[in-house]
Each structure stands twice: as structure tokens, then as C-alpha cells.
FIKOLZA-1660 file (N, C-alpha, C; in steps of 0.1 Angstrom, whole numbers, plus 5000, padded with zeros to 4 digits):
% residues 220
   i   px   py   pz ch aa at
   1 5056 4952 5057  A  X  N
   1 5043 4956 5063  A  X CA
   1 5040 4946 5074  A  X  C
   2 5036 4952 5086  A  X  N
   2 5034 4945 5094  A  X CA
   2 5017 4934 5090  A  X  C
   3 5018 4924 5103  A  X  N
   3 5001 4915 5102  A  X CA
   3 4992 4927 5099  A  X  C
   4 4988 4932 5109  A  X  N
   4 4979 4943 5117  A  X CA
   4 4980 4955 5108  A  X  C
   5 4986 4958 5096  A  X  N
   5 4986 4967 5087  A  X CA
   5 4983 4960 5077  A  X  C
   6 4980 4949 5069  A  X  N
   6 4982 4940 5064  A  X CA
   6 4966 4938 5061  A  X  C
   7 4966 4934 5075  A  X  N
   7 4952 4926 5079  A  X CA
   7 4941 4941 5076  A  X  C
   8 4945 4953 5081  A  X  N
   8 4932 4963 5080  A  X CA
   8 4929 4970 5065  A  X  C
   9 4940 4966 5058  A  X  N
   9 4940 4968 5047  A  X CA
   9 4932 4961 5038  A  X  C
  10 4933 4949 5040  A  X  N
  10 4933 4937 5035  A  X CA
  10 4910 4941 5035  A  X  C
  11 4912 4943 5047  A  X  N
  11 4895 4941 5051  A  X CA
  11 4890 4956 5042  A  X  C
  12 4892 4964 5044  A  X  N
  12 4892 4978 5038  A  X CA
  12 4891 4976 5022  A  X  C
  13 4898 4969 5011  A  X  N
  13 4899 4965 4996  A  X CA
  13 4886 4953 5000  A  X  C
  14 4885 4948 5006  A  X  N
  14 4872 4933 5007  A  X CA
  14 4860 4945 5006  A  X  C
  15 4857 4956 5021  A  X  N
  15 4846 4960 5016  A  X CA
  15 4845 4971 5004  A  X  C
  16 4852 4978 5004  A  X  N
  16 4851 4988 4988  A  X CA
  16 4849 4977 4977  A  X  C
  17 4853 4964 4978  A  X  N
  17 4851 4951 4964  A  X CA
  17 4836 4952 4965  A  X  C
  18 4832 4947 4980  A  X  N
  18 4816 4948 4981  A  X CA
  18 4805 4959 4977  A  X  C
  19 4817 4968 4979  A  X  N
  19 4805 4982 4977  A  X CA
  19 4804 4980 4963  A  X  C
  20 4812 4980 4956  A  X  N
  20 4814 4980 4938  A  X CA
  20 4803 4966 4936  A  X  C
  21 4807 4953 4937  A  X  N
  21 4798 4944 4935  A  X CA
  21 4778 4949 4937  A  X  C
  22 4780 4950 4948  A  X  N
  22 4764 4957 4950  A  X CA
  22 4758 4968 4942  A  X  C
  23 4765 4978 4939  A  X  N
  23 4760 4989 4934  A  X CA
  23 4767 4990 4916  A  X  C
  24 4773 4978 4914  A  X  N
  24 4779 4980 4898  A  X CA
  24 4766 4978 4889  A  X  C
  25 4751 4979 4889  A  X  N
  25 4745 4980 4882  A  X CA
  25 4738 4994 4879  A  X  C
  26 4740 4998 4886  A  X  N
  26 4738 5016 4889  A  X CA
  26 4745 5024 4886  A  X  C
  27 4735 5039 4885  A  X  N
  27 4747 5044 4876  A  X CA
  27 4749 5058 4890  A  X  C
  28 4749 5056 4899  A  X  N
  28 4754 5066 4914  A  X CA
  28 4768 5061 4918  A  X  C
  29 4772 5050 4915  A  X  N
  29 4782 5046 4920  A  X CA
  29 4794 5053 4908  A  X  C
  30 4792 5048 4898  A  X  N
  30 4801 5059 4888  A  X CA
  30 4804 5072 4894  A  X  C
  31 4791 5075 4892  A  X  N
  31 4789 5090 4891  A  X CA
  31 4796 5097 4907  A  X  C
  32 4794 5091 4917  A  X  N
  32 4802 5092 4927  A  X CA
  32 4817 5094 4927  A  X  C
  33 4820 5080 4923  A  X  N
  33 4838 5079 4916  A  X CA
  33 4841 5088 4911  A  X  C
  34 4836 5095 4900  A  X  N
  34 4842 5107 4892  A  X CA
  34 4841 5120 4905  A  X  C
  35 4828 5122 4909  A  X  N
  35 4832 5135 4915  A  X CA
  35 4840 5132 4929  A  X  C
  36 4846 5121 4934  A  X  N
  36 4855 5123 4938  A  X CA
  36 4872 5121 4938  A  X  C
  37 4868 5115 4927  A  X  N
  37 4881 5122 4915  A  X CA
  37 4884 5135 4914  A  X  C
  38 4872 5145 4911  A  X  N
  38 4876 5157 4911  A  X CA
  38 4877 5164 4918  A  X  C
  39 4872 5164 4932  A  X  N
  39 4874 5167 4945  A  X CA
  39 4887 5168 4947  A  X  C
  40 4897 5154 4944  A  X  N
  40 4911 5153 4947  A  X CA
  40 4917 5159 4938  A  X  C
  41 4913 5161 4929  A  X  N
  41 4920 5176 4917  A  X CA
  41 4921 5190 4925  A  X  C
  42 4903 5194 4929  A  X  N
  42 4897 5206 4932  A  X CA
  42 4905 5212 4948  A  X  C
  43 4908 5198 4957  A  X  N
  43 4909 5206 4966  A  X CA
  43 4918 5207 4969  A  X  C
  44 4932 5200 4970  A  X  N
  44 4948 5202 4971  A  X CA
  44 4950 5218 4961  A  X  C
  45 4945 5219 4951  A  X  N
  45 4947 5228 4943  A  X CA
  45 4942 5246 4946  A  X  C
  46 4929 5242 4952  A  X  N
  46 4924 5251 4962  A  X CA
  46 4937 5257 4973  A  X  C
  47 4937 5243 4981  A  X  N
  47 4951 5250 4994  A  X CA
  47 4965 5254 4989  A  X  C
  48 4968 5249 4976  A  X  N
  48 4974 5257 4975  A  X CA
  48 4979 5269 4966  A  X  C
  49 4968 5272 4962  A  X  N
  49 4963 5284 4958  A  X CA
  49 4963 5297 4972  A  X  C
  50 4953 5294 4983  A  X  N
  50 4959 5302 4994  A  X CA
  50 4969 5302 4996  A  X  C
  51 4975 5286 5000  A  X  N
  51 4989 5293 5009  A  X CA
  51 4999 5301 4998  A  X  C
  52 4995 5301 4986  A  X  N
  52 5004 5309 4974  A  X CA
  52 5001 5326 4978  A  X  C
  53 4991 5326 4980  A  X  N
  53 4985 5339 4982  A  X CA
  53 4986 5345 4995  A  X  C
  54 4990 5339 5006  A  X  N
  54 4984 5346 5022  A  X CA
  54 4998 5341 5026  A  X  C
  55 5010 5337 5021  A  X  N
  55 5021 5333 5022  A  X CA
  55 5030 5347 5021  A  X  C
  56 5035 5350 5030  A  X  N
  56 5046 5363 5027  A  X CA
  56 5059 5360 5017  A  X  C
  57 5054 5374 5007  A  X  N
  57 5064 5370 4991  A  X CA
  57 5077 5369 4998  A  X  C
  58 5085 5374 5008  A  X  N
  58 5100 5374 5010  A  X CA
  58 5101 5357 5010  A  X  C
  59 5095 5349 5012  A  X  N
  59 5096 5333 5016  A  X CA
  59 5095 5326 5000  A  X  C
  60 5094 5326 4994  A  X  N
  60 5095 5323 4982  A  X CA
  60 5100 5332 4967  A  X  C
  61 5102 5323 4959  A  X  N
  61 5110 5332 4951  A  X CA
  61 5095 5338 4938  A  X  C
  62 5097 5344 4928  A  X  N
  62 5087 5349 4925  A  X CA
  62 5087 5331 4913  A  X  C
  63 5094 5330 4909  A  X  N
  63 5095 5319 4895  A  X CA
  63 5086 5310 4907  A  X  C
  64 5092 5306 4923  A  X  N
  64 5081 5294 4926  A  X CA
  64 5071 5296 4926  A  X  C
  65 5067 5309 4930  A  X  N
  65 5053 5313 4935  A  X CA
  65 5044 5313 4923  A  X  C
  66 5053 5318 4912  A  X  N
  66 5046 5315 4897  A  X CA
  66 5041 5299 4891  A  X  C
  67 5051 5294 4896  A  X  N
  67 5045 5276 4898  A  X CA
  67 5039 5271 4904  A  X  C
  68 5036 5279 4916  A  X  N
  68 5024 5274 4920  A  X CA
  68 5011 5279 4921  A  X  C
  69 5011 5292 4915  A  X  N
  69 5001 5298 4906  A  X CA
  69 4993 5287 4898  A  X  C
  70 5006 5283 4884  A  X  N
  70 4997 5279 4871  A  X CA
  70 4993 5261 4877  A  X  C
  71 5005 5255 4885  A  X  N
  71 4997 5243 4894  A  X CA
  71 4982 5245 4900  A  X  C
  72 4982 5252 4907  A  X  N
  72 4972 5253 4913  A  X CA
  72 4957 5257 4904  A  X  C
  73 4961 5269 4897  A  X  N
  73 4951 5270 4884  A  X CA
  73 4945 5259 4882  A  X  C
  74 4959 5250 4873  A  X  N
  74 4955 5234 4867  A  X CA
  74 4948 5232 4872  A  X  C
  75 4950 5228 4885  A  X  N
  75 4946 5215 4894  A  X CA
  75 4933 5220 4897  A  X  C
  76 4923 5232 4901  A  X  N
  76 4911 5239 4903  A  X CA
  76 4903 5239 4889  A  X  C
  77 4910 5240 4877  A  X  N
  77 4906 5241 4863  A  X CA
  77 4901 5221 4863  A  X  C
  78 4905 5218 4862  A  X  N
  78 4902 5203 4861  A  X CA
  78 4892 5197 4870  A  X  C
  79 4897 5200 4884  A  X  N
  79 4891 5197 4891  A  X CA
  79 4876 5201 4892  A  X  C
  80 4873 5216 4886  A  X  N
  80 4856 5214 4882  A  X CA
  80 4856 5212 4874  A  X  C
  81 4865 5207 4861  A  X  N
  81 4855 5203 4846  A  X CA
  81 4852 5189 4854  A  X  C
  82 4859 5183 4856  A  X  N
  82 4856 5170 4861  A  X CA
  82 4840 5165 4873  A  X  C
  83 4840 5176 4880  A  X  N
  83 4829 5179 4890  A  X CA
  83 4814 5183 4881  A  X  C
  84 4816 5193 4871  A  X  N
  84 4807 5197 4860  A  X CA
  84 4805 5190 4851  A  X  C
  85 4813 5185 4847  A  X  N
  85 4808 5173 4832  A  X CA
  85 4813 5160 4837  A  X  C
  86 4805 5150 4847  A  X  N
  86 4811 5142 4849  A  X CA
  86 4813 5123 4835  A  X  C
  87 4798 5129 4828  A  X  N
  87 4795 5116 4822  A  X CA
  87 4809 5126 4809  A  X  C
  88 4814 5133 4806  A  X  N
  88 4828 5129 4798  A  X CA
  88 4840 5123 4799  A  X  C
  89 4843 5120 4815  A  X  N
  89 4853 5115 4820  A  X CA
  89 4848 5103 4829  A  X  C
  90 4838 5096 4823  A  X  N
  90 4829 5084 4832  A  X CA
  90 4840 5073 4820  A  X  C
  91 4842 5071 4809  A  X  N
  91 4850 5063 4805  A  X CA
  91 4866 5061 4808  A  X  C
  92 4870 5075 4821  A  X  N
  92 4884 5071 4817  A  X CA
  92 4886 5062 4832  A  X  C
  93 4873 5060 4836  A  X  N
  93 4873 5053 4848  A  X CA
  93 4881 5041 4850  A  X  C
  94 4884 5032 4834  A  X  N
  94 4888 5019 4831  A  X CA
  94 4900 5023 4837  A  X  C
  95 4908 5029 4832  A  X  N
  95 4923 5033 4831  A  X CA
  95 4929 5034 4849  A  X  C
  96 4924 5043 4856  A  X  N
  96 4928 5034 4873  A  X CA
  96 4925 5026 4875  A  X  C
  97 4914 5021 4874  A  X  N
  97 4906 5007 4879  A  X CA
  97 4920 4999 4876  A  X  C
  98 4921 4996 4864  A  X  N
  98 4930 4987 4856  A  X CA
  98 4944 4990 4861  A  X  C
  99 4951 5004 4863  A  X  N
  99 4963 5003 4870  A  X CA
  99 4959 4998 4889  A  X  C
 100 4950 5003 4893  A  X  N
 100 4951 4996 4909  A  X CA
 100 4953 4982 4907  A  X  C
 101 4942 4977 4895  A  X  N
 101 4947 4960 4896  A  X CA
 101 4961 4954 4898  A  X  C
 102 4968 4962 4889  A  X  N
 102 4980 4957 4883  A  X CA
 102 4993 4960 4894  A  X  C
 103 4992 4974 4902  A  X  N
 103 5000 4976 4910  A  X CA
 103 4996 4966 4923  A  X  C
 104 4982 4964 4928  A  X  N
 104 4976 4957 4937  A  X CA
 104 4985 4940 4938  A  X  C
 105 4984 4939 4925  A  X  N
 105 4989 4922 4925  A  X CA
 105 4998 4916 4923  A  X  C
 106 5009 4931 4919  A  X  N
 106 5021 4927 4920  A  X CA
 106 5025 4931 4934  A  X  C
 107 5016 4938 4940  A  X  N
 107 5027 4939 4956  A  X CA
 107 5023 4930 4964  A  X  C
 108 5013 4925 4960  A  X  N
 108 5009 4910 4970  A  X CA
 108 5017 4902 4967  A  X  C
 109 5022 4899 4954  A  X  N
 109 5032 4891 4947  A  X CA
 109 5046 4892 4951  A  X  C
 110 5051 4904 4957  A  X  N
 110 5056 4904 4965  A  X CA
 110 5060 4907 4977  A  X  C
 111 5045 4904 4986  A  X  N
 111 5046 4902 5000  A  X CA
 111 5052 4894 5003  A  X  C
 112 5049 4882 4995  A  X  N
 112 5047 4864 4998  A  X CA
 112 5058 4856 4991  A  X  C
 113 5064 4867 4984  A  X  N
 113 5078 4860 4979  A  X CA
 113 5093 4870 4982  A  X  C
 114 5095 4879 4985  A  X  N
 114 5104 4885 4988  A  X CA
 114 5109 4877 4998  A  X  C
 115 5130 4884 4998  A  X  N
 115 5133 4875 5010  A  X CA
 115 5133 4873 5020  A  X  C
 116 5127 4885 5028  A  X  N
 116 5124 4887 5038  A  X CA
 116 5113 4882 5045  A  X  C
 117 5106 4873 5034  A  X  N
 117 5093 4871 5040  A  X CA
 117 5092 4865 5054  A  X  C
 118 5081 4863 5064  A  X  N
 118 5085 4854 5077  A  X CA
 118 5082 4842 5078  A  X  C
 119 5076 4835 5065  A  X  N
 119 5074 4826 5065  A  X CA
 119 5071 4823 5046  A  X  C
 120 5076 4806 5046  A  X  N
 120 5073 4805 5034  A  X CA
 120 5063 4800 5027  A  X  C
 121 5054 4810 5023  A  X  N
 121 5037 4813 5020  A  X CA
 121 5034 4799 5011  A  X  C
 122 5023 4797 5010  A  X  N
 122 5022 4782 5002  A  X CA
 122 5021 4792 4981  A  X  C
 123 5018 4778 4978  A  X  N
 123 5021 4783 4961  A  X CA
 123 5007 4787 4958  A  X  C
 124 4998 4780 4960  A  X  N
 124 4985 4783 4956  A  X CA
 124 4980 4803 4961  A  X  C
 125 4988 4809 4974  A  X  N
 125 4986 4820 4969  A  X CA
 125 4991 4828 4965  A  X  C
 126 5003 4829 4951  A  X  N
 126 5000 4834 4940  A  X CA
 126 4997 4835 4928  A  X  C
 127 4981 4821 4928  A  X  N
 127 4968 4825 4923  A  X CA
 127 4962 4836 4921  A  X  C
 128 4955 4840 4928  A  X  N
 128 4947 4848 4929  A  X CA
 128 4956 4866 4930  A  X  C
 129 4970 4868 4931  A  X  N
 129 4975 4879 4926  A  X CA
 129 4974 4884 4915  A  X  C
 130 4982 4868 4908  A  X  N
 130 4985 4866 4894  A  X CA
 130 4970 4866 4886  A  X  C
 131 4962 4866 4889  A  X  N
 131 4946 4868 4883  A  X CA
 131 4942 4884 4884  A  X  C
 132 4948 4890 4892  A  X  N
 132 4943 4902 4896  A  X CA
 132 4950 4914 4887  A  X  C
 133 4963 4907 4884  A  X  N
 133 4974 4911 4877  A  X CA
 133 4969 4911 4862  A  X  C
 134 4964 4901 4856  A  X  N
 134 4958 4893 4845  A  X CA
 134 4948 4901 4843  A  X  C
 135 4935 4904 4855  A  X  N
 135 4926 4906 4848  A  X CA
 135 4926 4928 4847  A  X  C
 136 4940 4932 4850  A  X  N
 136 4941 4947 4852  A  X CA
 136 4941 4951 4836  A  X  C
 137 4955 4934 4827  A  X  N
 137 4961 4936 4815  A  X CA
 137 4949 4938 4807  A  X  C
 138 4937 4927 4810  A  X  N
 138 4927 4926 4803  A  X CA
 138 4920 4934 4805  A  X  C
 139 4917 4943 4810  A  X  N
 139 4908 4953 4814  A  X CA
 139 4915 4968 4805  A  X  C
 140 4928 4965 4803  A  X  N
 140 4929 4977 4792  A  X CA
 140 4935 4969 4778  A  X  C
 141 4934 4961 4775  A  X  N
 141 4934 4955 4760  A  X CA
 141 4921 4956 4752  A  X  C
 142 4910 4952 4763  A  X  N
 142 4898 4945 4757  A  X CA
 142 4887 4962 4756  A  X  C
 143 4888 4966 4745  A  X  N
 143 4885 4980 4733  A  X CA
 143 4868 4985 4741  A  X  C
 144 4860 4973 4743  A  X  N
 144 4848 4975 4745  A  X CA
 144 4841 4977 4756  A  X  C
 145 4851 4972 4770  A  X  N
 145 4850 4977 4779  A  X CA
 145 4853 4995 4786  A  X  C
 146 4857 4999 4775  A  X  N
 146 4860 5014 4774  A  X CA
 146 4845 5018 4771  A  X  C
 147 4834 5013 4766  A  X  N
 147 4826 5023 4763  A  X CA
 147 4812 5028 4775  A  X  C
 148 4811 5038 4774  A  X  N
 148 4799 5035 4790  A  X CA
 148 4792 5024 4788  A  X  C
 149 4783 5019 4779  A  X  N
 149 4772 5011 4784  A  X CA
 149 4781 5001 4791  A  X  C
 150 4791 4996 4789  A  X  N
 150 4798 4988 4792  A  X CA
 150 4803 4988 4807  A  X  C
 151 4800 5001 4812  A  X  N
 151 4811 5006 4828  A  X CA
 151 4804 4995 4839  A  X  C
 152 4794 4992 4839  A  X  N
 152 4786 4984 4848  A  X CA
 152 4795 4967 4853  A  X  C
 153 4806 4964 4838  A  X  N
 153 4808 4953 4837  A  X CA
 153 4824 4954 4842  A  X  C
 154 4828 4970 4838  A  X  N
 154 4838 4974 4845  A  X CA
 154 4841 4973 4861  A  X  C
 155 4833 4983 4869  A  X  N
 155 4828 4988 4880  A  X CA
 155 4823 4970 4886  A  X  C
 156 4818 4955 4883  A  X  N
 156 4818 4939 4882  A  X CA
 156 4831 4936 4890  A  X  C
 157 4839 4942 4878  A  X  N
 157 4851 4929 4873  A  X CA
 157 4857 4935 4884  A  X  C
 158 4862 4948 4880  A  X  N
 158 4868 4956 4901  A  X CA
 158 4865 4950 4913  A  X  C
 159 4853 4951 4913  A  X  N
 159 4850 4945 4927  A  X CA
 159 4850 4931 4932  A  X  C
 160 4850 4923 4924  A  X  N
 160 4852 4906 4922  A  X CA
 160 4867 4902 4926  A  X  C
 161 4876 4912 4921  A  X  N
 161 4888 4914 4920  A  X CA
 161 4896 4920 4934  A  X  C
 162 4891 4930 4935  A  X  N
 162 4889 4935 4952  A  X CA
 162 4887 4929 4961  A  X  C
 163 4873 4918 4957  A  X  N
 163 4869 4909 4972  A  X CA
 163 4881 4899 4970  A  X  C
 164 4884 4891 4958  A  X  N
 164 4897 4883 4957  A  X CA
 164 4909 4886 4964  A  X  C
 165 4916 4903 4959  A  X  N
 165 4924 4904 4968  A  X CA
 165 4924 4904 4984  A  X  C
 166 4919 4911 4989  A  X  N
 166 4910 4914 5005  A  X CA
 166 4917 4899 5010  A  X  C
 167 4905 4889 5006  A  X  N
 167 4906 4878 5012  A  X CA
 167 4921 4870 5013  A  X  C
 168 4927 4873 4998  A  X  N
 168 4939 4871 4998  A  X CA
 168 4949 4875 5008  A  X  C
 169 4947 4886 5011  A  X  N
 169 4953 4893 5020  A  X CA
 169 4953 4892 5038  A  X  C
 170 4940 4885 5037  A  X  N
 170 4934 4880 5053  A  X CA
 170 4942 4869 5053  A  X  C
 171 4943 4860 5044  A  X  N
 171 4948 4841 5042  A  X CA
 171 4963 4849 5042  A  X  C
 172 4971 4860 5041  A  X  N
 172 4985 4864 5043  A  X CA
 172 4990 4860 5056  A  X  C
 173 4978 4868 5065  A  X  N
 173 4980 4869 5076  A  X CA
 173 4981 4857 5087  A  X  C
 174 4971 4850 5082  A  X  N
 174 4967 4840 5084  A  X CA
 174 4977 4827 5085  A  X  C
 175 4985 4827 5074  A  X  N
 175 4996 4819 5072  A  X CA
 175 5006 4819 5076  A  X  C
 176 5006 4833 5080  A  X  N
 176 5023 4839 5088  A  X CA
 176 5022 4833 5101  A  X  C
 177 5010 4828 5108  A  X  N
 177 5007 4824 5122  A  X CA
 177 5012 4812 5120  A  X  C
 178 5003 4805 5110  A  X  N
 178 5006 4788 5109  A  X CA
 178 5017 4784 5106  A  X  C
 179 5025 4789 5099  A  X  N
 179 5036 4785 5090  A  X CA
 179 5047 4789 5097  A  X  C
 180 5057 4778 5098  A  X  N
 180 5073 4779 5106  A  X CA
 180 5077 4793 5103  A  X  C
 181 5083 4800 5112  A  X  N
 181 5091 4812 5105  A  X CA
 181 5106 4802 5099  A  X  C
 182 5106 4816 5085  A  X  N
 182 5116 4813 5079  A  X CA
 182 5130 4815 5080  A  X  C
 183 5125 4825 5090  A  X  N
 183 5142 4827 5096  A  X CA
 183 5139 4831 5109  A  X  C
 184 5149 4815 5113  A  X  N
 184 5145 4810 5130  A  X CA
 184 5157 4826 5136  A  X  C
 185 5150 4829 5150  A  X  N
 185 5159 4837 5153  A  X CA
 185 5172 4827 5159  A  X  C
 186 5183 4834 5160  A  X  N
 186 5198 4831 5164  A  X CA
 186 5197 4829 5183  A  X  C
 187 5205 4814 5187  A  X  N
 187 5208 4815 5198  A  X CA
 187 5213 4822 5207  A  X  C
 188 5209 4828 5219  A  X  N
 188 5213 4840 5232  A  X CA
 188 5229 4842 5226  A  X  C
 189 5240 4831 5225  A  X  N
 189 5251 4838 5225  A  X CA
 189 5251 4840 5209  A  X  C
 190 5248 4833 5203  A  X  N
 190 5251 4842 5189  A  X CA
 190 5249 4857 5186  A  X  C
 191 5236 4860 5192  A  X  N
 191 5229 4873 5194  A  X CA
 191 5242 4881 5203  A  X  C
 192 5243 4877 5212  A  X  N
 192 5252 4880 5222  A  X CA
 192 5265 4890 5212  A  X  C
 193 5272 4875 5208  A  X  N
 193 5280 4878 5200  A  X CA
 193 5280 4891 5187  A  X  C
 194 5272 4888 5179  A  X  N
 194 5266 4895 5170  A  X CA
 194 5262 4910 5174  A  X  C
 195 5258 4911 5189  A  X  N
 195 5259 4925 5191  A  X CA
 195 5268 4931 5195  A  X  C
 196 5282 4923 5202  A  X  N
 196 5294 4930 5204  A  X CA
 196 5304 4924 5196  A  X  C
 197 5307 4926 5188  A  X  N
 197 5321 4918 5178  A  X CA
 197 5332 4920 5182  A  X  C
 198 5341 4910 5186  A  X  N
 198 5355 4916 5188  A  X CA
 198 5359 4913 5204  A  X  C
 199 5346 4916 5209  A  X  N
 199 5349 4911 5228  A  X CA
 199 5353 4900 5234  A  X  C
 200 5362 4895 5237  A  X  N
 200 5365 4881 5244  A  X CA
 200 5353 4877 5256  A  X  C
 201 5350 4868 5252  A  X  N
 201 5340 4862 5263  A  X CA
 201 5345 4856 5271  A  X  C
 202 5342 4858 5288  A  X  N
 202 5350 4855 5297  A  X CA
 202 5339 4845 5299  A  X  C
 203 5348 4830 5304  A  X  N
 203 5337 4819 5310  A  X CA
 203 5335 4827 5326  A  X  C
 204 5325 4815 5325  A  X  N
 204 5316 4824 5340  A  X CA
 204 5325 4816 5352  A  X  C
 205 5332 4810 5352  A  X  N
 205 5342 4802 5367  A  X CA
 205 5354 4816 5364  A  X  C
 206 5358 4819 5353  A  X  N
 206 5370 4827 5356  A  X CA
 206 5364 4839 5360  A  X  C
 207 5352 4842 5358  A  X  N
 207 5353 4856 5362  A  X CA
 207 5348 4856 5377  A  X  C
 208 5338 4844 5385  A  X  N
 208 5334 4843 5394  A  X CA
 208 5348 4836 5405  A  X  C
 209 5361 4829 5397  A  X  N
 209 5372 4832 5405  A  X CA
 209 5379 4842 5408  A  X  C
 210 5378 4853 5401  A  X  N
 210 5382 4864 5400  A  X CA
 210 5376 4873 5417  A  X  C
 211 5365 4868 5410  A  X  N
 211 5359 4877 5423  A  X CA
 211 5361 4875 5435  A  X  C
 212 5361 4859 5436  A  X  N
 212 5368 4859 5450  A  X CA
 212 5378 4859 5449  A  X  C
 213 5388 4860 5446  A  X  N
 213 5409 4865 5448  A  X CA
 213 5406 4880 5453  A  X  C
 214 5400 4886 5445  A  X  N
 214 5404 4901 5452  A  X CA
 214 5402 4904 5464  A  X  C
 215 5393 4902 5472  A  X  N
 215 5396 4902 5484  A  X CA
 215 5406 4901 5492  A  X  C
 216 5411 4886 5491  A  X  N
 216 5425 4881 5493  A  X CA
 216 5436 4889 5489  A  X  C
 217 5436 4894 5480  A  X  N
 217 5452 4900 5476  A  X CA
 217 5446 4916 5484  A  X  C
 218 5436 4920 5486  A  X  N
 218 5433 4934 5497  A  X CA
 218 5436 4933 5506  A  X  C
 219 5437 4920 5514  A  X  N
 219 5439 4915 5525  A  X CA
 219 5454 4914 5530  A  X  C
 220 5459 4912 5518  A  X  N
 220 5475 4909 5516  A  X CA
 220 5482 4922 5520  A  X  C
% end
């Protein structure tokens, strides 16, 4: 991933952390989450529901078109229970929250250690990965954070966790500038070399003697 994809990412998880911190005492911010949870059920399932239907039958076979029938059904069936009864599906909120953590902190974890990296990142940040990582495990161990009264402390711990990463993510960037690259690039002829394998390199007197003889032997 490049700085500049890195970096707008990085700022983008800092303010959604903030949005969650500010409004985790409320109960609009939940309730928000869910219906656009089901939005992303409702509306992919919607399109393709048309294109199933305004699609000319010779272009698909009848078994796909039947698959993307009962898909699409699914995905519109859920997507309004989820829109309609939102406080039944306000507890399974834990369950992403807790996988973004977990997927989130292991890829930072290996931004900053892979071999490729451009520089070699200091130790202190994979801190705050490894916490993010930690607090995803805890977040589906701990029984009582599943129950609503509890989502406030859920919808907390996200966002604390969020501004952690963000910032983490900015100090990536940040470090890649300061810190020696790790892998110095290769001298003009190594490069040289390395892009033509096999070519004899002419020194520059033989070939600039060269050039003057021919005339002479034209002459001859």
C-alpha cells in the first residue's frame, strides 16, 4: 500500500473512531449501524433481482437465473427484517466490530513487518496493533458485552480502538519518511546490468575508438 493510501485511510478509521466515541452514549448511532447493515443486504439484492429479470433469458442458463432468484430473494428478505426490526439484530453488532478489530491489527502488523517493508518500522509500533488485536479477542470472549444495555460500552471500546489505529497508521507514514530505506536501491550499472543480462559491456575508449577508425578504413 502506498503513503498516500495509507495515510487517507488511516485519517478516515481516526474520524469514524471519533464519530463512535462522541455518540457511543446514544442510542441513534446503533440504530444507524443496523439500518445500514441492511441497506447493504437490501440493495445489492434489489440490483440483482432486476438485472435477473430485464436480462434476456438466452444469456443465462435457467439453473443461474434460478440462483439468482433465491440470492437475491435472501438478500431483499433480510435486508428488510433487518431495516424493520432493528433493536433484534442491535446485539449481533459485537460480532463485526470484534472481527474489524482483529482483521484491522493484523494488517497493520503486517504493514510494518513484512519483507518488503521500506523501512524498518521501530518496535514500539506493534503496540498499539497488538492491543487492537487483543481487544477484538476480548470483545467476543467477554459474555456480557453481548447484551444491549451493554452496546454503549461496545460502540466505547471501537472507537478508542479506531482512533488508536488511525493514528497508528499516520506514525506509518510518518516513519517511512524518517527512517533509512531498507532496501537501498542498486548502483546505475548494477541496474544497468540487471536489466540486460548476458550483454558484454563495452568500455567507453573502445567504443569511442571505434568510432574514430571508421572513417579511416572508408577512406582506405
Amino acid at each position: 500500500m502506498s503513503n498516500k493510501g495509507n495515510t487517507l485511510i488511516s485519517i478516515l478509521i481516526l474520524i469514524l473512531g471519533a464519530v463512535f466515541i462522541y455518540f457511543f452514549d446514544g442510542d441513534q448511532l446503533p440504530r444507524s449501524i443496523v439500518f445500514l447493515c441492511g441497506l447493504a443486504f437490501a440493495v445489492p439484492a434489489l440490483v440483482l433481482l432486476l438485472a435477473t429479470f430485464f436480462t434476456g433469458k438466452s444469456k443465462h442458463s435457467a439453473a443461474y437465473r434460478g440462483i439468482q432468484i433465491v440470492c437475491g430473494v435472501g438478500g431483499l428478505g433480510l435486508g428488510a427484517c433487518i431495516i424493520l426490526m432493528p433493536d433484534i439484530f442491535r446485539p449481533l453488532l459485537l460480532y463485526p466490530f470484534a472481527a474489524l478489530l482483529l482483521v484491522g491489527g493484523a494488517f497493520q502488523v503486517f504493514l510494518i513487518s513484512h519483507k518488503q517493508r521500506p523501512v524498518d518500522y521501530p518496535a514500539w509500533m506493534y503496540v498499539i496493533p497488538i492491543l487492537v488485536m487483543i481487544t477484538g479477542v476480548v470483545m467476543l470472549c467477554v459474555t456480557p458485552l453481548r447484551n444491549v444495555e451493554n452496546e454503549r460500552w461496545v460502540v466505547l471500546i471501537t472507537g478508542i480502538a479506531a482512533v488508536l489505529y488511525g493514528l497508528n497508521g499516520i506514525m506509518v507514514t510518518v516513519q517511512s519518511r524518517r527512517q533509512p530505506p531498507l532496501h537501498p536501491s542498486l548502483p546505475d550499472r548494477k541496474v544497468e546490468e540487471s536489466l540486460h543480462p548476458g550483454e558484454p559491456s563495452v568500455p567507453e575508449e573502445s567504443a569511442d575508438s571505434v568510432s574514430h577508425k571508421a572513417p579511416d578504413e572508408g577512406e582506405k
